[in-house]
N, C-alpha and C positions, 0 to 999 in steps of 0.2 A: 504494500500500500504506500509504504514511503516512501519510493523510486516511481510510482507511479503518478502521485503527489508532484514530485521536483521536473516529472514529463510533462505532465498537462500543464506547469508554470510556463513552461518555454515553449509551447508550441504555436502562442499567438504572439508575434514578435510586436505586432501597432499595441498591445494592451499592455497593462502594470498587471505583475504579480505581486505574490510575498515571497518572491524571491528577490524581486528587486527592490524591496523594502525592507528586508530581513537582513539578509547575507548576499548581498550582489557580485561577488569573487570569490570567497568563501568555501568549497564544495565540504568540506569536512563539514562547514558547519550549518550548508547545507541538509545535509542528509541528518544532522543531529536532530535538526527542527523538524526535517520531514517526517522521521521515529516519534518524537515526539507529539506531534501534529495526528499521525496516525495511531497508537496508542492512546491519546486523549480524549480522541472522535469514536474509534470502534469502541470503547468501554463506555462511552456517554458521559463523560467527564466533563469536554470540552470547553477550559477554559476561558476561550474567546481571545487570548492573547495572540492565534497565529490564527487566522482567517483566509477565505478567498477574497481577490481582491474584486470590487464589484464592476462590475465591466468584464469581467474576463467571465465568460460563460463556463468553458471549459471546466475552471477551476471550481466556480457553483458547482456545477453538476457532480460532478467527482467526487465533492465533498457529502451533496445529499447522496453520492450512491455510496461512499463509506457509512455515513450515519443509519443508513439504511439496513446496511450486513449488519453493521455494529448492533442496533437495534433486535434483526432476527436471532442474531447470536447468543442474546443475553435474554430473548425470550425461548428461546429452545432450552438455554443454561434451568430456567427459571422455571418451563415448564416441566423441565425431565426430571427437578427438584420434587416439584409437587409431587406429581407422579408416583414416585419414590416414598415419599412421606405419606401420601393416600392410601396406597397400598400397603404399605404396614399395619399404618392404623386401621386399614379394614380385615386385615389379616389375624390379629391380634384382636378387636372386635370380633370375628366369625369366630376366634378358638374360645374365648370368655364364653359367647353365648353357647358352643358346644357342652362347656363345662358345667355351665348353667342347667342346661337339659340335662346331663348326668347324673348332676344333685336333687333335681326336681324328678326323674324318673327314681332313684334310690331311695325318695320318702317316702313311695309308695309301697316299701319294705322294712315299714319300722323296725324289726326284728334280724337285720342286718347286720352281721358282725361287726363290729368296729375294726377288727384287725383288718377286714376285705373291705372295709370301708378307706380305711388309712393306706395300706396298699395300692386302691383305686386314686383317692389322692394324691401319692407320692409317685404316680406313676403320672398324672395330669401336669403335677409339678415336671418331673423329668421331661416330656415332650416340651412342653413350654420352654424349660431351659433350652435344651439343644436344638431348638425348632426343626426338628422332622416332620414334622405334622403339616400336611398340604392344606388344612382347613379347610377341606372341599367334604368332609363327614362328620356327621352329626351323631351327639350323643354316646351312644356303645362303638361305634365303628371308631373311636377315640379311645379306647382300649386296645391291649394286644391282645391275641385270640384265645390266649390261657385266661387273661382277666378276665374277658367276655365272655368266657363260655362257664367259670366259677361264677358268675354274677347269674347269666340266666341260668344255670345250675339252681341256685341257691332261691332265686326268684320263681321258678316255676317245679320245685320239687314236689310239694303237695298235690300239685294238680296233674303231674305226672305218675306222681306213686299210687294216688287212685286209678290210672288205666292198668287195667290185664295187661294190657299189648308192654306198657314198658317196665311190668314187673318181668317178664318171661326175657328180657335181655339185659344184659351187663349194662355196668356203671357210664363206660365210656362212652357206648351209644345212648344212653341217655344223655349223657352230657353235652353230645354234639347236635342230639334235636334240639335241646332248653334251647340252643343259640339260633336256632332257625323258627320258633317259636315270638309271635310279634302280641304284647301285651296290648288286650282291648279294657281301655281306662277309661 
């Protein structure tokens, strides 16, 4: 932009720049201005100390199409900021209200051990630290499948141990129906 700057100065030789106001022999400190001039405009800084000079078209233009990038730049910078920020806190939102529904589906089992209660906790705590957790599943699917399957276990034993069907098989396969088993509340 800075070389760019010190070209559109000299390409209308009948018009004044701020070259020939600034540093008319100069090139070193030429180019110092022109860095400067251009890091002040693309940040939006623009102290107004080095200008185009008026009459010189060229030089206008240049400058609104630097202010211009400068401008997209620092709204893409600014958007992709939000963005970023949005998305956590909706992220972190979706897992609070997951955990919410965990706690609110576990009162419906007053009789809940505390130890599988604490377990179920410390395990909500663990995903939350390390964030593994895609926050795209709600409630039990927020468990891992031993949690989940000791919770509906634990949750639908009664209404299990009344069927024939699941007295005449093992432990295990009951265990792995409770989890495919959906509470009408």
């Amino acid at each position: 932009m800075a070389c760019c700057w010190i070209l559109a100065s000299g390409i209308y030789d009948e018009s004044d720049s701020w070259v020939d106001t600034l540093a008319p022999a100069d090139v070193a400190k030429q180019y110092s201005i022109a860095v400067y001039w251009a890091i002040t405009t693309l940040t939006t800084i623009g102290y107004g100390d080095v200008t185009p000079v008026l009459g010189n078209n060229l030089e206008m233009w240049f400058t609104v199409f630097v202010m211009f990038c400068g401008a997209m730049c620092y709204a893409f910078v600014v958007g992709k900021i939000t963005e970023y920020v949005g998305s956590k806190h909706a992220a972190r939102s979706h897992f609070e209200l997951n955990v919410q529904n965990l706690k609110s589906y576990m009162k419906y089992f007053p009789n809940l051990p505390s130890d599988l209660k604490d377990r179920i906790y410390r395990y909500c705590l663990y995903i939350r630290q390390t964030e593994k957790v895609k926050y795209k599943r709600s409630g039990l699917k927020l468990l891992s499948p031993a949690l989940r399957q000791e919770l509906a276990l634990f949750c639908h034993i009664e209404i299990m141990s009344e069927s024939p069907l699941f007295n005449a098989v093992g432990t295990s396969i009951v265990a792995e129906a409770s989890t495919l088993l959906k509470p009408v509340l």
